[in-house]
N, C-alpha and C positions, 0 to 999 in steps of 0.2 A: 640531860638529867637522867638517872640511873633509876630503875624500878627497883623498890625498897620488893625483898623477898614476901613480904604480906601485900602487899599492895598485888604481885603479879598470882599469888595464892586468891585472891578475891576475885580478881579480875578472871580468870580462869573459871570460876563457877559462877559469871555475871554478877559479882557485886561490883557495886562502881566500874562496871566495864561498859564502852562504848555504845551508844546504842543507834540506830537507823529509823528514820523515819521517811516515807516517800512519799509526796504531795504530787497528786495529779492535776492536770490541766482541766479536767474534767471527769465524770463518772459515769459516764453515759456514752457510747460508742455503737457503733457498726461493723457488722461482721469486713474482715480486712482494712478498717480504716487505725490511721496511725496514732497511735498515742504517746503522748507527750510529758514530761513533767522533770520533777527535780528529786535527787536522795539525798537525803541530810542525816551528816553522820557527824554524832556530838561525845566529843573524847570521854573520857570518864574520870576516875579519879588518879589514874595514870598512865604512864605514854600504850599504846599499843600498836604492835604492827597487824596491819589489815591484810592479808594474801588475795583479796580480790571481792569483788563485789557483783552480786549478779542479779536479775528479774526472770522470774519465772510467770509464765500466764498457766494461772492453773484452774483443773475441776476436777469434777467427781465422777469416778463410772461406776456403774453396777456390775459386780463379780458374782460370778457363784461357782461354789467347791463344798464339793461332799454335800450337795441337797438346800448349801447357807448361802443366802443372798447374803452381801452386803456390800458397803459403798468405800472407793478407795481414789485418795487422792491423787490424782497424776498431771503433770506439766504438759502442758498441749504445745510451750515454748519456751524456751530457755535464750536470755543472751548475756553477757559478760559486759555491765558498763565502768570496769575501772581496772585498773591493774590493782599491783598490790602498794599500798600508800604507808605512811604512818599518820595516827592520829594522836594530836599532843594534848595531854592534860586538859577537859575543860573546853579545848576549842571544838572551831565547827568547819566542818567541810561539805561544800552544797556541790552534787555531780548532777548535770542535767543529762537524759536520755531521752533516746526517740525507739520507738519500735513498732510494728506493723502486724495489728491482730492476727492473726492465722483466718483466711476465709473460712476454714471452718470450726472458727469458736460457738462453742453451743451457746442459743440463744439464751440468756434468762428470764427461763419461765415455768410457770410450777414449781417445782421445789430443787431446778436446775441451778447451782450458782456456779461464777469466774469471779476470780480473784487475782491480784497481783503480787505475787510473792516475791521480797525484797531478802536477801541473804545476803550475811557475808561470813566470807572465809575468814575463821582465826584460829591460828592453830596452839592446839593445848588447849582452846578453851571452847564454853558455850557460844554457835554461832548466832549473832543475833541475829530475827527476824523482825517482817511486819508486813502482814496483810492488809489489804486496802479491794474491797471488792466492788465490783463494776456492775453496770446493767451493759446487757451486749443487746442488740436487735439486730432483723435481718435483712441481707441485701434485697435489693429491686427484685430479681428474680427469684427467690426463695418467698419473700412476701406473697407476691402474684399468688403462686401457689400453695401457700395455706390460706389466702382468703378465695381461692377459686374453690378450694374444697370443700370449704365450710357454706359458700354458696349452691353446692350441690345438695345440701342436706345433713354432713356429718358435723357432730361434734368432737372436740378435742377430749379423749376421754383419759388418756394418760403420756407423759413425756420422759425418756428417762435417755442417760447416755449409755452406752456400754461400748467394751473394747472392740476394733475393727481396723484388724491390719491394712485393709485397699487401703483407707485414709493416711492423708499425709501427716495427722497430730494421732493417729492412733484411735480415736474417738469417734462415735458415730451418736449422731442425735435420731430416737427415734420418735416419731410422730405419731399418734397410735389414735384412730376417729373411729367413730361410731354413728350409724346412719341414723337420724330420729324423724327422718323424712325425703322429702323429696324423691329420684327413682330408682336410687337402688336402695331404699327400706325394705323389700323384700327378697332382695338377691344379697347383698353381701351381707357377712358378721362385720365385720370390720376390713379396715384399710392402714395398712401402715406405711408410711413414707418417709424419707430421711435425704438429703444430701451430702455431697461429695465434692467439694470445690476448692477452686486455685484461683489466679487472677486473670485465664483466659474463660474460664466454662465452670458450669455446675452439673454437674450428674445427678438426676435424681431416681431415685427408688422407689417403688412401690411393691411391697406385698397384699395380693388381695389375699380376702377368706371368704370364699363363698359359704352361701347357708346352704345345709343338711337341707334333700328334699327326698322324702321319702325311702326306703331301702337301698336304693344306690345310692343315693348322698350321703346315706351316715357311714356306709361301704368306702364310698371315698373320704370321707373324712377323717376314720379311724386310718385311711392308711398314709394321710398326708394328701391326699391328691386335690382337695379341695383349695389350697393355696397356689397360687401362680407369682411370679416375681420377675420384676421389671425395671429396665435400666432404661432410663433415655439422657443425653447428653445437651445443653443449652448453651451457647453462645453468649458472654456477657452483654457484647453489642447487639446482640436481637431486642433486648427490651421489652421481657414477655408480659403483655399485659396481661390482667386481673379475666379479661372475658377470652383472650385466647388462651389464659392457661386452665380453662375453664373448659375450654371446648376441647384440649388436649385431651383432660382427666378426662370427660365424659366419653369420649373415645374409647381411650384405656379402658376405664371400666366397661365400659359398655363390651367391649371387646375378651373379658375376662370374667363379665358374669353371667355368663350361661351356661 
């Protein structure tokens, strides 16, 4: 059957053209665990050819140019689950995929979201979309270490993404605590901390900021020197628990605020 010249005029700027929809297996995930479900793609008011169908796992990082934050979307993964098909009139074609979080999808939390972004190629016209967003939480070893820190005394005072080439998705999550107690209330400003992971290790990060003490402290502060930063690398199969990585940080710190 032949596309009447208005029919492929409409279908070109989404009237009656095809549309996608993708049903997950669930909404709820772990950083690196794999997720499942189906794309249903439902013809429209006449045939079209599909050039390819793809999921994106996507977020948001924090930019800044010329003095202006603001937030841009970026794919932390891309895969391709179809070639190119046609889709006839009205019918329905259901494609099932699998794919595997990126260990280091940012958590959702604060005002951090992931989403799954359904595309598809059609060419000459509007590609249709459909997002479907997720809750992500974090591995064993990443947990450990935000509740070991929060057991020393800090709170979580802000969380945000921004770009960072080491990473494998381009994305870095930073973690940013504030001491309201315990014993560095009066050595640190703040603590930031972030991961770096694959399917063998986690690299974690910290930036400390010490407090300004007196004339030399504000002396180092203005000139940067009040910050130190630090890489330590973890083994998946170690299993760091909750009081050893507790004893790690109090280490660290301890070791960087004097």
């Amino acid at each position: 059957m032949y596309m009447s010249f208005f029919d492929k005029m409409k279908a070109s700027i989404g009237i009656g053209a095809a549309k996608v929809d993708t049903k997950l297996e669930k909404d709820s995930y772990k950083q690196g665990e794999m997720v499942k479900g189906n794309v249903f793609v439902l013809g429209g008011n006449t045939q079209q050819e599909i050039n390819g169908l793809y999921i994106h796992v996507m977020t948001q990082v924090l930019r800044e140019q010329d003095d202006r934050k603001y937030l841009d979307d970026v794919t932390l993964y891309k895969i391709k689950v179809s070639d190119a098909f046609v889709i006839e009139k009205g019918k329905e074609k259901v494609i099932p995929f699998s794919l595997q979080l990126p260990y280091e999808t940012p958590i959702t939390i604060g005002d951090v979201s992931v989403w799954m972004k359904t595309e598809m190629d059609v060419t000459f016209a509007l590609d249709p979309k459909d997002n479907d967003y997720i809750n992500v939480f974090e591995n064993e070893t990443v947990s450990s270490f935000l509740k070991a820190i929060e057991s020393l005394g800090f709170y979580l005072n802000k969380v945000k993404n921004v770009p960072f080439k080491r990473s494998k998705t381009g994305v870095f999550q930073e973690f940013e605590y504030k001491p309201k107690g315990g014993p560095f209330q009066r050595s640190l400003d703040e603590v930031e901390i972030g991961f770096v992971a694959d399917a063998q290790s986690v690299d974690l990060f910290i930036e400390v900021d010490r407090k300004a003490r007196g004339l030399s402290g504000f002396l180092e502060s203005a000139a940067g020197m009040d910050e130190s930063k630090i890489r330590v690398q973890y083994k998946h199969f170690q299993k760091e628990s909750v009081e050893t990585a507790k004893q790690e940080l109090m280490d660290i710190l301890s070791r960087y605020s004097r």
